[in-house]
C-alpha positions as CSV (number, residue, x, y, z in Angstrom):
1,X,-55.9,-96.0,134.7
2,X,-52.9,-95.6,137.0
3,X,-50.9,-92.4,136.5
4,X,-47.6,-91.6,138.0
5,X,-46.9,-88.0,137.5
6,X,-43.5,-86.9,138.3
7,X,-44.2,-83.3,139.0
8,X,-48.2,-82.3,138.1
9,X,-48.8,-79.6,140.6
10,X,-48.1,-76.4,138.9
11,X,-49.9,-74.9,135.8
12,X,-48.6,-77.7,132.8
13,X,-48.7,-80.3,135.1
14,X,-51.4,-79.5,137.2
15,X,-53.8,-78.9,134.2
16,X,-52.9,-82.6,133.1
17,X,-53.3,-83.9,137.0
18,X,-56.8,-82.1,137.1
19,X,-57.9,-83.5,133.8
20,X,-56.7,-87.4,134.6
21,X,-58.4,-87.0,137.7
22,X,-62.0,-85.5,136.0
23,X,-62.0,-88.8,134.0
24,X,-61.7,-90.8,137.1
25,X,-58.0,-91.8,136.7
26,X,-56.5,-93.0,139.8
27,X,-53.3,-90.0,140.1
28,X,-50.4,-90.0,141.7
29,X,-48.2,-87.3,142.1
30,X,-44.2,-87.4,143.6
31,X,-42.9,-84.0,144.4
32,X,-40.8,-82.6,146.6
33,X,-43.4,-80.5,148.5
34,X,-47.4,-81.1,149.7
35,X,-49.9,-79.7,147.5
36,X,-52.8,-78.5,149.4
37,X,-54.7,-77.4,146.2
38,X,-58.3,-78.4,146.1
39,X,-58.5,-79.9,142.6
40,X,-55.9,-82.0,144.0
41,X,-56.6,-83.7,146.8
42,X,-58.3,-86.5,145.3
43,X,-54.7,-87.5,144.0
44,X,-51.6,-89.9,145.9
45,X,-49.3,-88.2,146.8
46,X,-45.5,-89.4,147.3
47,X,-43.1,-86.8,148.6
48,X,-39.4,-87.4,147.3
49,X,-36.8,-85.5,145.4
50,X,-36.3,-86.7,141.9
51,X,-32.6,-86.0,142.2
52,X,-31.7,-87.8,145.1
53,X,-33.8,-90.7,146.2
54,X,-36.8,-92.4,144.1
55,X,-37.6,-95.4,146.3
56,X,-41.4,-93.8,147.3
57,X,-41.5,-95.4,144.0
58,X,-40.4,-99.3,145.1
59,X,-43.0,-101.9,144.6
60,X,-45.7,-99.4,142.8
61,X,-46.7,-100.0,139.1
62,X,-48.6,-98.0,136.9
63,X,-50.3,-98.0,133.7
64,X,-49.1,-94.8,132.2
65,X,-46.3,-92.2,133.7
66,X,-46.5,-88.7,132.5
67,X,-43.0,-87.1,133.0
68,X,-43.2,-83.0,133.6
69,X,-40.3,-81.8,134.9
70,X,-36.8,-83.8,134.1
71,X,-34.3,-81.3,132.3
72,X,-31.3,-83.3,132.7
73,X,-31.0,-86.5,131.1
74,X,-30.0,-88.4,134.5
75,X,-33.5,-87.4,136.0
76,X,-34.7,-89.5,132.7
77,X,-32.0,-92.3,133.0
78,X,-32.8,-92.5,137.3
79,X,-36.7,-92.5,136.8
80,X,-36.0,-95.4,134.4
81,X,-34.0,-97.3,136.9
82,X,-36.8,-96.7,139.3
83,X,-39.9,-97.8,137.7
84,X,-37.8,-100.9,136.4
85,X,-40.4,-101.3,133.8
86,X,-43.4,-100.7,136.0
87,X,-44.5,-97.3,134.9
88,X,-46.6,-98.3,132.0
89,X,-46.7,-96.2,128.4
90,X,-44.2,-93.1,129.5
91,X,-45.3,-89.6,128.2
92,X,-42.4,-86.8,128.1
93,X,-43.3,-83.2,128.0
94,X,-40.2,-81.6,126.5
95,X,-40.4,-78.0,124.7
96,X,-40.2,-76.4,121.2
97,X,-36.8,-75.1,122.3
98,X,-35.3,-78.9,121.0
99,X,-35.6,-77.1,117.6
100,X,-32.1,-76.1,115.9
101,X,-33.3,-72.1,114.6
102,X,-35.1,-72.6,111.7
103,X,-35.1,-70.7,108.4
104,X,-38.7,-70.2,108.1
105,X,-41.8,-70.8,109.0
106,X,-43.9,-74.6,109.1
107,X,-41.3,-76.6,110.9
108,X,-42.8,-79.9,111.8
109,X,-41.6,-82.5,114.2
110,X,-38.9,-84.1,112.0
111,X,-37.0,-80.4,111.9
112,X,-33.2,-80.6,112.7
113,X,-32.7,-80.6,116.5
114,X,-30.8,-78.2,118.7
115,X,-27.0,-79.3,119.9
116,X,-25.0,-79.0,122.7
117,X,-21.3,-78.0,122.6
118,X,-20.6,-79.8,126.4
119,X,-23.3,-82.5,126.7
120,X,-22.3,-83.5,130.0
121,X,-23.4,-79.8,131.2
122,X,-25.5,-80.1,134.1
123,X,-25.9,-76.5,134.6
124,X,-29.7,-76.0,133.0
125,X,-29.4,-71.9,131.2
126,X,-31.6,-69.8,128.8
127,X,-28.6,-71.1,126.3
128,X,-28.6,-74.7,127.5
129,X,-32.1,-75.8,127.8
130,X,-33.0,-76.6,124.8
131,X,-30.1,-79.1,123.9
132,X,-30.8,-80.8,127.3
133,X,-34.3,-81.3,126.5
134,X,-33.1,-83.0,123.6
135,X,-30.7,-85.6,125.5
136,X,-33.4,-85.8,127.6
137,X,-35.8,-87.0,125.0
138,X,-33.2,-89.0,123.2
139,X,-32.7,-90.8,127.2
140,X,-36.5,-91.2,127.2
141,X,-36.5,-93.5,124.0
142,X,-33.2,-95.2,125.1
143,X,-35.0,-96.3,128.8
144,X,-38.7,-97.1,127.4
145,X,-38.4,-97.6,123.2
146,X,-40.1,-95.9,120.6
147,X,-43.4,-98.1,120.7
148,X,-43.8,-97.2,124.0
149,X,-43.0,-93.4,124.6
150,X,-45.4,-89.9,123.7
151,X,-43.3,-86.7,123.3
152,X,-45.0,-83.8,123.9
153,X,-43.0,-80.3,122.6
154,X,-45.2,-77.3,123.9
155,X,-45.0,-73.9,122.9
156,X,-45.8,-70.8,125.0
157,X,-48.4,-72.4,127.5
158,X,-50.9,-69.7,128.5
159,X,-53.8,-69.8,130.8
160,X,-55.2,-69.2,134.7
161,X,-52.7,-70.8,136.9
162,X,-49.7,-69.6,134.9
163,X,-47.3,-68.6,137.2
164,X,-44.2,-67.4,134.5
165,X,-45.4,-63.8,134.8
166,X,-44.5,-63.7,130.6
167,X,-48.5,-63.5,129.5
168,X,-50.4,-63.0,132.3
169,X,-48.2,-59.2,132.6
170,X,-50.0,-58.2,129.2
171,X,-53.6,-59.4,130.6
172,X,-52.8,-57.3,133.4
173,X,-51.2,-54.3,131.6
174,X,-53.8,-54.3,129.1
175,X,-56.9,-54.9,131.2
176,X,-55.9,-51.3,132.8
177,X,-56.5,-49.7,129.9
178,X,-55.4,-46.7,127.9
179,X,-52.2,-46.4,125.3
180,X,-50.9,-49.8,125.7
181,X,-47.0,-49.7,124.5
182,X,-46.8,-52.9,122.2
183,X,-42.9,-53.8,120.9
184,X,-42.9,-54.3,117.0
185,X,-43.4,-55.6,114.9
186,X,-46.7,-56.6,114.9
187,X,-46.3,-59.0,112.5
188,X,-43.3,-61.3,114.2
189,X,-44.5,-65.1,114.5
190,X,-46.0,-66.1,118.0
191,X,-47.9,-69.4,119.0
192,X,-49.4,-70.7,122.0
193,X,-51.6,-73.1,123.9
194,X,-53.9,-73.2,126.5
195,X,-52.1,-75.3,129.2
196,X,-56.0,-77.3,129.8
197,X,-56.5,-78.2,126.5
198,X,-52.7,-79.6,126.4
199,X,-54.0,-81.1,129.9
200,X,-57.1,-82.6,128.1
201,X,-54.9,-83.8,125.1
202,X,-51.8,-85.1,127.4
203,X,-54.3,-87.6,128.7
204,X,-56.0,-88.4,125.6
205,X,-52.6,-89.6,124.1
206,X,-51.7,-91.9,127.3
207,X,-55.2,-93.5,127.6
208,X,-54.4,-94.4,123.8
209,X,-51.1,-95.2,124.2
210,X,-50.5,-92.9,121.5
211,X,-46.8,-93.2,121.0
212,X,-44.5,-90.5,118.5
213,X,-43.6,-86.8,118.9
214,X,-46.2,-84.0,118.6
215,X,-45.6,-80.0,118.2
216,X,-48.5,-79.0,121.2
217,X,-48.9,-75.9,119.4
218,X,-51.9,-73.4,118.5
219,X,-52.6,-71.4,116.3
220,X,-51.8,-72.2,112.7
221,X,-49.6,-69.5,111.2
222,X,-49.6,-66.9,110.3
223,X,-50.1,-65.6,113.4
224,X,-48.3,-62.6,115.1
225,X,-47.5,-61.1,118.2
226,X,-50.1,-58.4,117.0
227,X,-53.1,-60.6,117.2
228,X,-52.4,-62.1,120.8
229,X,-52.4,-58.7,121.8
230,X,-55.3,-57.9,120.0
231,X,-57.0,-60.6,120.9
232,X,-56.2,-59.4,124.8
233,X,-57.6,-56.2,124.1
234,X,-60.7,-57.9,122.8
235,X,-61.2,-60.3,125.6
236,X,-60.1,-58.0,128.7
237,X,-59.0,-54.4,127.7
238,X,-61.5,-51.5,128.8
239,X,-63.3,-49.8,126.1
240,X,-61.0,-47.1,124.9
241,X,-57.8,-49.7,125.1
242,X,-55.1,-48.8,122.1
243,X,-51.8,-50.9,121.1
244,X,-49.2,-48.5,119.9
245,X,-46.4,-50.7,118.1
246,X,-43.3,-49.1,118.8
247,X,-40.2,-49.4,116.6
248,X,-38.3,-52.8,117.7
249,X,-34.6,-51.0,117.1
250,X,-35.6,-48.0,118.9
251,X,-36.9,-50.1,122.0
252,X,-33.4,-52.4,121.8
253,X,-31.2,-49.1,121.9
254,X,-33.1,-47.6,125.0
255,X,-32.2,-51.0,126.9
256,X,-35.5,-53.0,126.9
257,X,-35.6,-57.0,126.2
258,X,-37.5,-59.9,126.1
259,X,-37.6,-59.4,130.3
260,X,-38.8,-56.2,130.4
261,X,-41.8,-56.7,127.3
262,X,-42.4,-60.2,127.9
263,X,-42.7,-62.9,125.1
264,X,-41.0,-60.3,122.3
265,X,-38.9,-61.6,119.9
266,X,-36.9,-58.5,120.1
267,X,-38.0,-57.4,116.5
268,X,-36.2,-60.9,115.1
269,X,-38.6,-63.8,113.9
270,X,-38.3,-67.0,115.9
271,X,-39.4,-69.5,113.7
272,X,-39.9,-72.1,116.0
273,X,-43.1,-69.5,117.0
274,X,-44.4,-70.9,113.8
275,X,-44.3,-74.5,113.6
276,X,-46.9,-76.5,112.0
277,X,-49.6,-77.8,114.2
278,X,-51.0,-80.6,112.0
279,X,-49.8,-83.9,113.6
280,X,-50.7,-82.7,117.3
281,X,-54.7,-81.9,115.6
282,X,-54.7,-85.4,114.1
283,X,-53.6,-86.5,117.2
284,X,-57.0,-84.8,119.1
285,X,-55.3,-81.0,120.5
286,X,-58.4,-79.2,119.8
287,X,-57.8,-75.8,121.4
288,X,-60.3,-73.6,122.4
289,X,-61.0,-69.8,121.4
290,X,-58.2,-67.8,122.2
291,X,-60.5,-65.0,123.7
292,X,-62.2,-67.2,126.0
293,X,-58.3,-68.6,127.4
294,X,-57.1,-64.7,128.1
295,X,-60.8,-63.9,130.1
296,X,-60.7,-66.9,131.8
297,X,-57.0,-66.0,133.2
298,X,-57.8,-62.6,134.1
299,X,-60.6,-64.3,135.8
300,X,-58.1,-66.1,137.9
301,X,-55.9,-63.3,138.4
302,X,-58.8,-61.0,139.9
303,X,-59.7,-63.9,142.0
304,X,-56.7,-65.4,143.2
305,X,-54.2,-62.0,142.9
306,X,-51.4,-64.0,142.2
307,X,-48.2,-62.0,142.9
308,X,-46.3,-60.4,139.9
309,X,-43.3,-62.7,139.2
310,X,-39.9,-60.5,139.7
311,X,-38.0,-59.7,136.3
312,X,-41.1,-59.4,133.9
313,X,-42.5,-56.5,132.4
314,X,-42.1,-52.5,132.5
315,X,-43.4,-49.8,135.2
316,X,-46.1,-47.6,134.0
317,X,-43.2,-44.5,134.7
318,X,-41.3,-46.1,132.1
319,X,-43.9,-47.1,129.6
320,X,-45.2,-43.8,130.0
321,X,-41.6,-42.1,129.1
322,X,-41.0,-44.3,126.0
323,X,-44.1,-44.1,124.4
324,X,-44.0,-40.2,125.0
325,X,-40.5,-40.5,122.7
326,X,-40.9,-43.3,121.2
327,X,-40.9,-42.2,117.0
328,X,-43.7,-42.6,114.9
329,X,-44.2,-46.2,113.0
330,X,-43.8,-49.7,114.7
């Protein structure tokens, strides 16, 4: 096949990329930059911003277009305009965060969806996002019709190349070792999915033309933010390694966040952290053990030292202060 990728050269995009190409896919890839990363270079690529001028795209035609990075519903609309019906079956990865809050766990894809109160804001926030992402999908089925459109909603995507600095601070924090200062509770809903086995599923559903909506989510609940950490300790943390689950009201009043303990739900359930994952397994997302995805990305982080990413996680000075006053009891 012929796949356009608009985006596809950085972790969720680049694990779908890699995949098309290891089934022999003939990939092309506009972006702004010039990718020089080995896995690749066996790929096309067209160099253009998305926001200003899509003519690299004039004359070209394609069998399937796989759409990873549009979060305003123009970039849909434009795209549309510029493929004039030449891009083939169109797949749009959008995010869980198109979900109005749910009241409880086992939302599937037909859950109420997240509103805007300006929807002509172009201004793409924490607050924002998710109510784009919806005009965005709702633009996607406008331009290319029902029959003829995959919508992917991931969760957390985890894995080597990750570059959000939200997971890979735990594998690092935890793969030093000792009294590990985990934010409770333990028990608070938590999914997430290894961005190559979304890769391997992305291309499964365009090869099939598999058109609908599908929750790209893993594990089933119940799951908590305890057993992803546990499961790091498992996979990566030195013999010895502890959690200690510290109170979640006691961590809010001494100031820490989401940013500074990366992934918490700041001791409140997010329900959307516990959607139901059986459409995307009919579908084919078979995701691998959760062990192997957290050794596999410390693996990369050892070899490639990736940088940590600025705003996420704690010092060891300050994790060291609060768990030497933090009270007893998570």
């Amino acid at each position: 096949m012929r796949i356009l990728f608009i985006g596809g050269t950085r972790f969720v995009g680049r694990a779908m990329a890699e995949a098309a190409l290891a089934r022999g896919h003939d990939v092309t890839l506009l972006h702004r930059g010039a990718s020089t990363d080995p896995a690749l270079e066996a790929a096309t690529q067209l160099s253009a911003d998305r926001n200003a001028d899509l003519s690299a795209l004039a004359g070209l035609e394609f069998d399937a277009t796989i759409d990873v990075c549009a979060y305003l519903p123009r970039q849909v609309e434009q795209l549309a305009d510029a493929l004039d019906g030449r891009g083939g079956h169109h797949v749009f990865v959008s995010t869980m965060s198109v979900y109005a809050d749910p009241d409880g766990p086992g939302i599937d894809e037909d859950a109420a969806l997240a509103n805007l109160d300006d929807p002509n804001t172009q201004e793409v926030t924490a607050e924002s996002y998710g109510g784009l992402k919806v005009l965005c999908e709702q633009a996607a089925a406008s331009a290319y019709g029902s029959d003829h459109l995959t919508i992917v909603r991931p969760t957390y995507v985890i894995g080597p190349h990750d570059h959000t600095g939200r997971f890979t601070w735990w594998v690092r924090r935890i793969a030093r070792g000792g009294e590990v200062l985990a934010p409770g509770p333990a028990e608070a809903p938590m999914q997430i999915i290894d961005a190559r086995d979304q890769g391997e599923w992305t291309i499964t559903l365009a090869e099939d033309q598999t058109s609908g909506v599908f929750n790209s989510v893993s594990p089933s609940p119940p799951f908590g933010f305890g057993d992803l950490l546990e499961a790091t300790v498992r996979a990566v943390g030195p013999t010895g390694t502890t959690l200690r689950w510290v109170n979640a009201g006691w961590l809010r009043t001494e100031g820490e966040s989401y940013q500074s303990l990366p992934l918490w739900t700041e001791g409140s359930p997010e329900w959307t952290l516990a959607a139901d994952p059986t459409r995307a397994a009919n579908a084919g997302l078979s995701p691998r053990p959760l062990t192997e995805t957290i050794a596999d990305t410390w693996e990369w982080i050892q070899a490639e030292q990736p940088a940590l990413v600025a705003g996420w996680g704690i010092t060891t000075e300050r994790e060291s202060d609060l768990l030497s006053r933090a009270p007893t009891g998570g």
